[in-house]
C-alpha positions as CSV (number, residue, x, y, z in Angstrom):
1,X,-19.7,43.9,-39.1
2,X,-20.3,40.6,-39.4
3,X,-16.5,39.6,-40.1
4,X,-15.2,42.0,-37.5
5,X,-13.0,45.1,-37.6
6,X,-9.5,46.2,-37.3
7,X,-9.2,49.3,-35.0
8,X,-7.9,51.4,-32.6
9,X,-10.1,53.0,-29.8
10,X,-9.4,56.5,-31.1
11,X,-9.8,55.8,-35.1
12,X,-12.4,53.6,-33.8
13,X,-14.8,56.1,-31.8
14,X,-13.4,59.4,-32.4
15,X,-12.4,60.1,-36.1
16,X,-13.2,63.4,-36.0
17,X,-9.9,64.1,-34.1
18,X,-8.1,63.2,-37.5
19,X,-6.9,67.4,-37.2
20,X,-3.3,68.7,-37.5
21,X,-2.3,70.3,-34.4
22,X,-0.6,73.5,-34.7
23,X,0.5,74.6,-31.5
24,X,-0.1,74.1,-27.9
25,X,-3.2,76.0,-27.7
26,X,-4.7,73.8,-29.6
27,X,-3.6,71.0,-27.1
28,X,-5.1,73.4,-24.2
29,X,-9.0,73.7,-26.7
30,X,-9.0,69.7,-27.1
31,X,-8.8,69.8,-23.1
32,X,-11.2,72.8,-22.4
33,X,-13.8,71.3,-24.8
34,X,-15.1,68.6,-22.6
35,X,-16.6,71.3,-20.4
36,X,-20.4,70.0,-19.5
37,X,-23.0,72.4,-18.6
38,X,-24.2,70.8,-15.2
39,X,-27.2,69.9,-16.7
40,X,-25.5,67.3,-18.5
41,X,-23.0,65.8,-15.9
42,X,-23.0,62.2,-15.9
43,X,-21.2,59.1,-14.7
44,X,-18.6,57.0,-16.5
45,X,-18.1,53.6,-14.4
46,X,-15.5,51.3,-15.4
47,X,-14.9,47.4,-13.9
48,X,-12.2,45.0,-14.6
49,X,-11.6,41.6,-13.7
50,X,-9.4,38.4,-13.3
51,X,-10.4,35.9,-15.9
52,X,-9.2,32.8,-14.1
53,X,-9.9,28.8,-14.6
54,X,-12.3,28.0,-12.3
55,X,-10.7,25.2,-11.2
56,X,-7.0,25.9,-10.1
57,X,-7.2,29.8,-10.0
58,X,-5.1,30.4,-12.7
59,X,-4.8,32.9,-15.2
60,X,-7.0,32.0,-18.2
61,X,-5.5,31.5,-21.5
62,X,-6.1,33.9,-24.3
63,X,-7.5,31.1,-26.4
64,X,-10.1,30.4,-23.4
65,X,-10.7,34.3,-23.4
66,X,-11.5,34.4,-27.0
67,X,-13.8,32.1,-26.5
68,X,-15.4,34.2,-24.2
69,X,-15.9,37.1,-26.7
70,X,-17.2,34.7,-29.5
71,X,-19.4,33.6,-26.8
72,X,-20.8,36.9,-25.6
73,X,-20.9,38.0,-29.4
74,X,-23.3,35.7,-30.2
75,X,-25.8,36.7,-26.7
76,X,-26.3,40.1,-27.8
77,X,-25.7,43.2,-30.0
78,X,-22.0,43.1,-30.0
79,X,-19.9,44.3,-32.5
80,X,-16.4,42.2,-32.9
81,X,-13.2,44.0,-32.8
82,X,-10.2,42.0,-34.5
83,X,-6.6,43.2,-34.8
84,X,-4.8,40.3,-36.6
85,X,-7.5,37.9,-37.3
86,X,-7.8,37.4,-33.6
87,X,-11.1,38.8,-31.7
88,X,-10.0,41.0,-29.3
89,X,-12.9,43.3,-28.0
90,X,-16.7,43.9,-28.1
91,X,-18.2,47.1,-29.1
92,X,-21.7,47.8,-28.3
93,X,-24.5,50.5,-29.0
94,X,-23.6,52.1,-25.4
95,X,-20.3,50.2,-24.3
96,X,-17.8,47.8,-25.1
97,X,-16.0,45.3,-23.3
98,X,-11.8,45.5,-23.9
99,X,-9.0,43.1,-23.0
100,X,-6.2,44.2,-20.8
101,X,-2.6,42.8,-21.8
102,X,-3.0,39.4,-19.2
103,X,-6.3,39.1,-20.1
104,X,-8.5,40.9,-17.0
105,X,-11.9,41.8,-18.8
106,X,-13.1,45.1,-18.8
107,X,-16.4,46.7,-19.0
108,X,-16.4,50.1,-20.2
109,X,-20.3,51.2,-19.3
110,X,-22.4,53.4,-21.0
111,X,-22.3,57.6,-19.7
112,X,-25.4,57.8,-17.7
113,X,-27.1,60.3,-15.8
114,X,-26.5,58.7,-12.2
115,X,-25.9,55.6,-10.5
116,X,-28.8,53.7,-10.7
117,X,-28.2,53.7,-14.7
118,X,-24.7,52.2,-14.2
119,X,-26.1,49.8,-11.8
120,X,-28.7,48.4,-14.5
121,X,-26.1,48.4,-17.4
122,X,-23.3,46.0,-14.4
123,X,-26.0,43.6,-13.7
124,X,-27.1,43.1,-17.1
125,X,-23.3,42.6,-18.2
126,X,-22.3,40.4,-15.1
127,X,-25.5,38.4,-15.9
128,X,-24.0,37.8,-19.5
129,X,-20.6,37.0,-18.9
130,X,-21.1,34.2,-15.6
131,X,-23.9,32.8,-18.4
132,X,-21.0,32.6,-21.2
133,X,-18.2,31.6,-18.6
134,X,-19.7,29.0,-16.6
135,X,-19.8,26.2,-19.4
136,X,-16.4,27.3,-20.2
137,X,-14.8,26.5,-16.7
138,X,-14.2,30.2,-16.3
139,X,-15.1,32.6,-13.7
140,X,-14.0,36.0,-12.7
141,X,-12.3,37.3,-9.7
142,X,-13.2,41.0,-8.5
143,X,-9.6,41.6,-7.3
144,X,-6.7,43.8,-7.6
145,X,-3.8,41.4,-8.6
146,X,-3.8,38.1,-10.4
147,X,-3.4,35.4,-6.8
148,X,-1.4,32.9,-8.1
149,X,0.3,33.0,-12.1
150,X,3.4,33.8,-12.2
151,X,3.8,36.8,-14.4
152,X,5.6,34.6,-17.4
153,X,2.6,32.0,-17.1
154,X,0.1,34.9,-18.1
155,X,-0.5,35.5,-22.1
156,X,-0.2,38.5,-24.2
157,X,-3.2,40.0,-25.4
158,X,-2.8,39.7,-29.5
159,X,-3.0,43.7,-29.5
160,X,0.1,45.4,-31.0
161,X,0.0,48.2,-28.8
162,X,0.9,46.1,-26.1
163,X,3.7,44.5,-28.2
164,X,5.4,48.4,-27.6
165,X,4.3,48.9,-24.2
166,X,5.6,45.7,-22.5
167,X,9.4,46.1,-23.4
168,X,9.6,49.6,-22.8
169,X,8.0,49.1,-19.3
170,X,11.5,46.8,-18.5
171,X,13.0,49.9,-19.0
172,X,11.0,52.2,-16.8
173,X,10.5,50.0,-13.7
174,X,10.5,46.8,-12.0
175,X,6.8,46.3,-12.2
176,X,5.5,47.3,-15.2
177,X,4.6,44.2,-17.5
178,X,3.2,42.8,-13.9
179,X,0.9,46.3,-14.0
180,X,-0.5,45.4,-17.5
181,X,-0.9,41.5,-17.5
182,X,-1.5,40.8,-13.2
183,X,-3.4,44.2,-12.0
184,X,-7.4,45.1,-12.2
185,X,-8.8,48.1,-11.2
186,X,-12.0,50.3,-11.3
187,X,-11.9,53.5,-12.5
188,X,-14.8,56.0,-12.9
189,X,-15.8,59.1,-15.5
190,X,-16.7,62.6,-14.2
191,X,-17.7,66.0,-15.6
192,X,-16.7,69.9,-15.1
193,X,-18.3,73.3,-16.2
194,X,-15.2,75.0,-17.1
195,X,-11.5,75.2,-16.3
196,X,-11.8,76.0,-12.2
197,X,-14.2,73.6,-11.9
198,X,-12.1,71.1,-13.4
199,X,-8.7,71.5,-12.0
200,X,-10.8,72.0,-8.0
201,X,-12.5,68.1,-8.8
202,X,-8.9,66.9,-10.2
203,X,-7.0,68.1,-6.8
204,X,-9.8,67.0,-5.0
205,X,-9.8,63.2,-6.4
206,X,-6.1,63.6,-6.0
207,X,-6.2,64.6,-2.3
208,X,-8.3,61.1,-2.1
209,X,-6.1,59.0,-3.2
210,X,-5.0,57.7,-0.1
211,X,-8.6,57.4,1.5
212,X,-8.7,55.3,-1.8
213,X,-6.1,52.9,-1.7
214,X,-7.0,52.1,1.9
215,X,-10.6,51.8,1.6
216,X,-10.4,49.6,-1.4
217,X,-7.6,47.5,-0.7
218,X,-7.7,44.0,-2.4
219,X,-4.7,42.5,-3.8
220,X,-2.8,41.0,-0.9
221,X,-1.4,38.4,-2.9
222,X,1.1,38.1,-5.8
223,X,2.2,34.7,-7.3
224,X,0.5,32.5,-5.1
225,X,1.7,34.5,-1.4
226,X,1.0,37.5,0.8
227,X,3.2,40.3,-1.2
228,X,3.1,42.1,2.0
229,X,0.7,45.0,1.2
230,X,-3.0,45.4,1.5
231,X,-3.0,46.7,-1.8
232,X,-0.2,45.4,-4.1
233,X,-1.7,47.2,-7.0
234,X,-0.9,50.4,-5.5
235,X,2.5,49.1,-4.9
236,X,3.3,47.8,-8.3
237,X,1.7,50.9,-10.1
238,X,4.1,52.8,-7.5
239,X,7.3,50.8,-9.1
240,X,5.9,50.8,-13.1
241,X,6.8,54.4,-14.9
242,X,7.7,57.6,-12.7
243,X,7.4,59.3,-15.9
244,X,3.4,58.7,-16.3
245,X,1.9,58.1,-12.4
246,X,1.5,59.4,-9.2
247,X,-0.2,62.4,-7.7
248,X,0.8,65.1,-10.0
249,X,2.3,67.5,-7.2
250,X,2.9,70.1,-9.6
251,X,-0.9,70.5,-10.3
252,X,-1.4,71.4,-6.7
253,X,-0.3,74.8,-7.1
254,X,-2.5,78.1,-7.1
255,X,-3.9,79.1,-10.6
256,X,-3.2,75.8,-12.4
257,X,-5.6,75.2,-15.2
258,X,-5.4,73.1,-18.4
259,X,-2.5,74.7,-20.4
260,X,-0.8,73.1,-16.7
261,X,-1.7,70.1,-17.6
262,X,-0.6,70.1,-21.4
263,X,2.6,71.1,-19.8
264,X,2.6,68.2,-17.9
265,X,1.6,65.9,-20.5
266,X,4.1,67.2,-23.3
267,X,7.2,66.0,-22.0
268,X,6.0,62.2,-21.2
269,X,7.4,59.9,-23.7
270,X,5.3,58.6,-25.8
271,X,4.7,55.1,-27.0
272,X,3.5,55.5,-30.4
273,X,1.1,56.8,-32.9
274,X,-1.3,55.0,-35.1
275,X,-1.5,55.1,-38.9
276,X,-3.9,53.1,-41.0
277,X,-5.0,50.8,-37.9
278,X,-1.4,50.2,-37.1
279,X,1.0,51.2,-34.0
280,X,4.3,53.4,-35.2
281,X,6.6,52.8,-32.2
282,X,8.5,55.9,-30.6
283,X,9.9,54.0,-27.6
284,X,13.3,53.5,-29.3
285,X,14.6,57.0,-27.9
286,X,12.8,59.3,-25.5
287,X,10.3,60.6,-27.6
288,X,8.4,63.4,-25.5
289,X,5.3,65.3,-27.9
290,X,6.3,68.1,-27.5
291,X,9.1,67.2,-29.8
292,X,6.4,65.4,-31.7
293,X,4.9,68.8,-32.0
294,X,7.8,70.5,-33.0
295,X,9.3,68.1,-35.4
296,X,6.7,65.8,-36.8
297,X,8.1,62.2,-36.5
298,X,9.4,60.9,-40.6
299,X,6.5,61.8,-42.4
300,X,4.1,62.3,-39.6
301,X,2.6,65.4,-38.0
302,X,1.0,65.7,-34.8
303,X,-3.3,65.8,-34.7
304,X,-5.7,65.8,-32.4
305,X,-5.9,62.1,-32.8
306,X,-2.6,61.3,-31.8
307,X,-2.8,63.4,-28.7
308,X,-5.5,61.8,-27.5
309,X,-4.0,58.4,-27.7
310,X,-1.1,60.1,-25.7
311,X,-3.1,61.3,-23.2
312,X,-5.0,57.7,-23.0
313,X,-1.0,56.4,-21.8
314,X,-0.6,58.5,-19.4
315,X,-1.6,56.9,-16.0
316,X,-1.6,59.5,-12.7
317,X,-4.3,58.4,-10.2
318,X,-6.4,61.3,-11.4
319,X,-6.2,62.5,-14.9
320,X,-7.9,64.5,-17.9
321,X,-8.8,62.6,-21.4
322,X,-10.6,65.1,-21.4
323,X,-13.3,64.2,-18.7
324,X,-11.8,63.4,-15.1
325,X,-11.0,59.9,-14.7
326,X,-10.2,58.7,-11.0
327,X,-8.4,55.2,-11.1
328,X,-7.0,54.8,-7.6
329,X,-9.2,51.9,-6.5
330,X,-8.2,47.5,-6.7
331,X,-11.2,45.5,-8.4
332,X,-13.9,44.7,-6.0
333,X,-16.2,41.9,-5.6
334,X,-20.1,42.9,-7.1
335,X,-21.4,44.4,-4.8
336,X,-18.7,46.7,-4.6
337,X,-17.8,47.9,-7.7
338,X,-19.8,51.2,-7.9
339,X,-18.5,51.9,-4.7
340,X,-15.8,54.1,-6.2
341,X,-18.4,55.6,-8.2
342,X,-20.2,56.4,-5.3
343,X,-17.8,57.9,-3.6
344,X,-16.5,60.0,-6.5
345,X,-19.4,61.4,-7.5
346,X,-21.0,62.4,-4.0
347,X,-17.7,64.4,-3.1
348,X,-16.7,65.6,-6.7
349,X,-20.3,66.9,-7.7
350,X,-21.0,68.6,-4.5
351,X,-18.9,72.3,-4.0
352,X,-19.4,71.7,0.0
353,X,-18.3,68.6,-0.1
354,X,-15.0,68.9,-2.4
355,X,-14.3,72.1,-0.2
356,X,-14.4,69.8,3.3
357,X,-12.1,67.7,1.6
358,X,-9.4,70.0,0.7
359,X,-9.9,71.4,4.7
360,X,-9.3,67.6,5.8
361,X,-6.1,66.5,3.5
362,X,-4.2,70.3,3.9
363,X,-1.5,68.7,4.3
364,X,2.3,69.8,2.9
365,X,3.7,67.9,-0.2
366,X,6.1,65.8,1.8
367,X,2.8,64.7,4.2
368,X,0.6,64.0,1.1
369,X,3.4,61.8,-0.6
370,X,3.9,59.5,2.9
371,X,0.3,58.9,3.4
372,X,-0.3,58.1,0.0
373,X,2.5,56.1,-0.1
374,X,1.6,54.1,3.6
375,X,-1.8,53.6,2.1
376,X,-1.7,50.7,0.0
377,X,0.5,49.0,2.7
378,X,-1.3,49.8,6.0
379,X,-4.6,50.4,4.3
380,X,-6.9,52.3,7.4
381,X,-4.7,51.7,9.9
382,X,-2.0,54.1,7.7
383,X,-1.2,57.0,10.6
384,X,-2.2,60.6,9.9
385,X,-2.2,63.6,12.1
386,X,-2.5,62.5,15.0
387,X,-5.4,60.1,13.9
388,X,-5.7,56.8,11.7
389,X,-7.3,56.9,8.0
390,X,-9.9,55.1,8.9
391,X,-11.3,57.9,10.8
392,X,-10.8,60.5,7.9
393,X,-12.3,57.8,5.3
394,X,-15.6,57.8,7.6
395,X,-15.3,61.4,7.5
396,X,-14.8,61.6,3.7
397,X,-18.3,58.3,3.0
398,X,-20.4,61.2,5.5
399,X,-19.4,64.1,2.9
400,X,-19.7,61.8,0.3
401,X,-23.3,61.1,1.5
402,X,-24.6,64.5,1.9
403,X,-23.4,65.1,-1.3
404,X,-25.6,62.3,-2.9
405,X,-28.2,63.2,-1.0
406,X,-28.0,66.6,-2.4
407,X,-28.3,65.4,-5.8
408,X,-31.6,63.4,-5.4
409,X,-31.3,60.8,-8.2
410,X,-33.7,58.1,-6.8
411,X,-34.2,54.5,-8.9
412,X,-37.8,53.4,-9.1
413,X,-38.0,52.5,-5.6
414,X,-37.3,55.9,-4.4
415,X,-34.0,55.2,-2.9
416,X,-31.1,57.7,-3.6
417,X,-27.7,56.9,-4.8
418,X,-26.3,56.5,-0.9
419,X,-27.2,52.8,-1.4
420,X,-23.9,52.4,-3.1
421,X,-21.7,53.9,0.1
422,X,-23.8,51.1,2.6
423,X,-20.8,48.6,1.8
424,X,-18.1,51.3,2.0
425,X,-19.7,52.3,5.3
426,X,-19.3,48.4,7.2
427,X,-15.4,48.4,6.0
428,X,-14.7,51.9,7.6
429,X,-17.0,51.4,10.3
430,X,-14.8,47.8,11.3
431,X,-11.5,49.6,10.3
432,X,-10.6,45.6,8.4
433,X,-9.7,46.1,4.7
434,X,-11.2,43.4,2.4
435,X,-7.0,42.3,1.7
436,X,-7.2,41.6,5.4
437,X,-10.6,39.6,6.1
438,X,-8.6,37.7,3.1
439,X,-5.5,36.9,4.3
440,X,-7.1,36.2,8.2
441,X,-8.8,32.9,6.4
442,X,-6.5,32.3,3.4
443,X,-6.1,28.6,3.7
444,X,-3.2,26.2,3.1
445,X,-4.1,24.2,0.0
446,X,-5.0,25.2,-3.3
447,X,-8.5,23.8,-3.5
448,X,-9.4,25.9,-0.3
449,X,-7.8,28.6,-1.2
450,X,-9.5,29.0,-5.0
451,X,-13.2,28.5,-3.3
452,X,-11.9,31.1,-0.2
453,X,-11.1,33.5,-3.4
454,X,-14.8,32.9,-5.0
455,X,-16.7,33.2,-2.0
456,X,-14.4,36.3,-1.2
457,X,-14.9,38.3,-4.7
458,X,-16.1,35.9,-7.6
459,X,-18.8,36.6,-10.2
């Protein structure tokens, strides 16, 4: 549309959802319908980034991000996204390319059929934004935390939703508006056959959240200093809502299923609902659906749309919407960034490698909780059993390796998808983080320090 649209993702992409929901098992069907014959598996990969001045570091403006978009919109086949008057996101045939609240640009990718797809449809989008950026004096940082703006210094995203999220995160934590405008992550889409199948890949990719944090820490510094952690993402996603994140101990009992996690997912708050391309906010009282779905909300009743837009706010480092999205990992530099991907889809598509990976992380509650925690602070050097991280993360790229090499996708050169674990492999293999080999040269003045960040992760 040539003068843009106002949207939100769900009205946006999934109005069929515009259904009254009647009762939890209808909540439990939504979830159970994104069961994938194996046939049809595929990969989801997700990538944002720091949009910084490429200059001084600093966060970019919104009015230098916008830019950006009206740039890219006019390379290629984008549709523009407003939401009052101001361009806000890109939609594409296959993708579309979103604004986090500080700006950090994402790159939702298209679903493909393996790696080497999501490898074509990266390059092809890093190629387009450096092209756009570079005579903007912008460039992009593949890291976890914004290095240097103080969070203040950083500018809303125009999006309302955000205008509801942001105040109610004061009120849930310490850290939450830094989670939404300073953090960047990578997150990554998987399938499942049915309801086992589901719930063993979601307690596996929980189980891994440690080997995550540690293996992809790469946000040691927050407002212009080492924060003290190798992964300051993890901590400030740690300190943002208890309500919404973490490890979902509950779901690590025997016999969970979906009607589990609908349990789960009733009694978070919720933030709002949207009406005719416009936010309702809830936040003034705790708000939990399932009270939406007992009492309606004024004149609103709950549908399937609205309970997807719940689900889309709730943040564990594993969760369903419906298909299994593992977030754990901090942004990484190119040739990193399917890394998590990788590693996701060789354990969580292979039965003998997910069951390997229960036998190695058996651990009690209490044990899982203190190594996850440790993680993002001691990255592989985080103590467990005995043994370091490090060495179960070399155990868990192996598994993860056997279990690509079991599924024999192969790009046109006839290499499988274990081309994406060879930079995964060299930081387990030297037991040094990327947040370390960081802070061991992070220089003194700012000029350094910006070209030290660019060599380190840029675009």
């Amino acid at each position: 549309m040539k003068n843009g649209i106002l949207f939100t993702m769900t009205t946006l992409t999934k109005p069929h959802l515009d259904i009254a929901v009647h009762s939890t098992r209808d909540l439990i069907d939504y979830l159970a319908r994104g069961a994938r014959p194996p046939e049809q598996w595929g990969v989801g990969a997700e990538m944002e980034k720091l949009v910084v001045d490429a200059s001084s570091g600093e966060a970019a403006s919104f009015a230098a991000i916008e830019a950006l978009l009206q740039s890219l919109q006019g390379s290629g086949s984008w549709q523009p996204v407003l939401e009052a008057g101001r361009l806000i996101a890109l939609v594409g045939p296959t993708s579309s390319i979103t604004l986090e609240p500080g700006g950090q640009l994402e790159l939702s990718g298209q679903l493909c059929p393996d790696l080497h797809c999501c490898e074509g449809d990266f390059a092809c989008h890093i190629r387009q934004i450096v092209q756009a950026a570079t005579p903007l004096g912008l460039a992009f940082l593949g890291l976890g935390v914004q290095p240097f703006t103080p969070l203040a210094q950083i500018d809303w995203v125009p999006k309302s939703r955000y205008g509801v999220m942001g105040p109610y995160m004061r009120r849930t934590g310490d850290m939450g508006e830094r989670m939404m405008k300073q953090s960047a992550g990578l997150q990554v889409n998987l399938d499942f056959a049915d309801e086992a199948d589901c719930f063993d890949k979601l307690q596996t990719a929980l189980l891994l959240a440690p080997v995550l944090y540690a293996l992809f820490a790469n946000s040691p510094l927050m407002d212009g200093c080492p924060s003290g952690y190798l992964s300051t993402r993890g901590e400030i996603w740690s300190r943002t809502d208890p309500d919404r994140t973490g490890l979902l101990p509950d779901l690590f009992r025997p016999g969970v299923g979906f009607a589990d996690y609908v349990e789960y997912a009733l009694d978070v708050p919720m933030y709002f609902i949207a009406r005719q391309g416009q936010f309702l906010d809830l936040t003034a009282e705790r708000f939990p659906f399932r009270r939406y779905l007992a009492e309606g909300h004024g004149a609103h009743h709950a549908t399937l749309a609205d309970w997807d837009l719940h689900l889309s706010t709730l943040f564990p480092e594993v969760r369903l919407r419906p298909q299994i999205e593992v977030r754990c990992a901090d942004s990484l530099p190119p040739r990193l960034s399917l890394g998590l991907a990788a590693l996701s889809k060789g354990i969580l598509y292979d039965p003998p490698a997910r069951q390997a990976v229960r036998t190695l992380f058996s651990a009690d509650r209490a044990s899982r909780e203190e190594l996850y925690r440790r993680s993002w602070r001691l990255g592989l050097k985080t103590p467990m059993a005995g043994r370091t991280l490090r060495e179960a993360t070399l155990e868990v790229l192996e598994l993860a390796q056997e279990g690509l090499r079991r599924q024999q996708r192969r790009n046109s050169r006839g290499l499988d998808e274990t081309i994406y674990l060879e930079g995964l492999f060299e930081i387990a293999d030297s037991g040094v983080t990327l947040a370390e080999r960081l802070l061991t040269r992070w220089p003194q003045e700012r000029p350094a320090q910006v070209a030290a960040l660019l060599e380190h992760c840029g675009y």
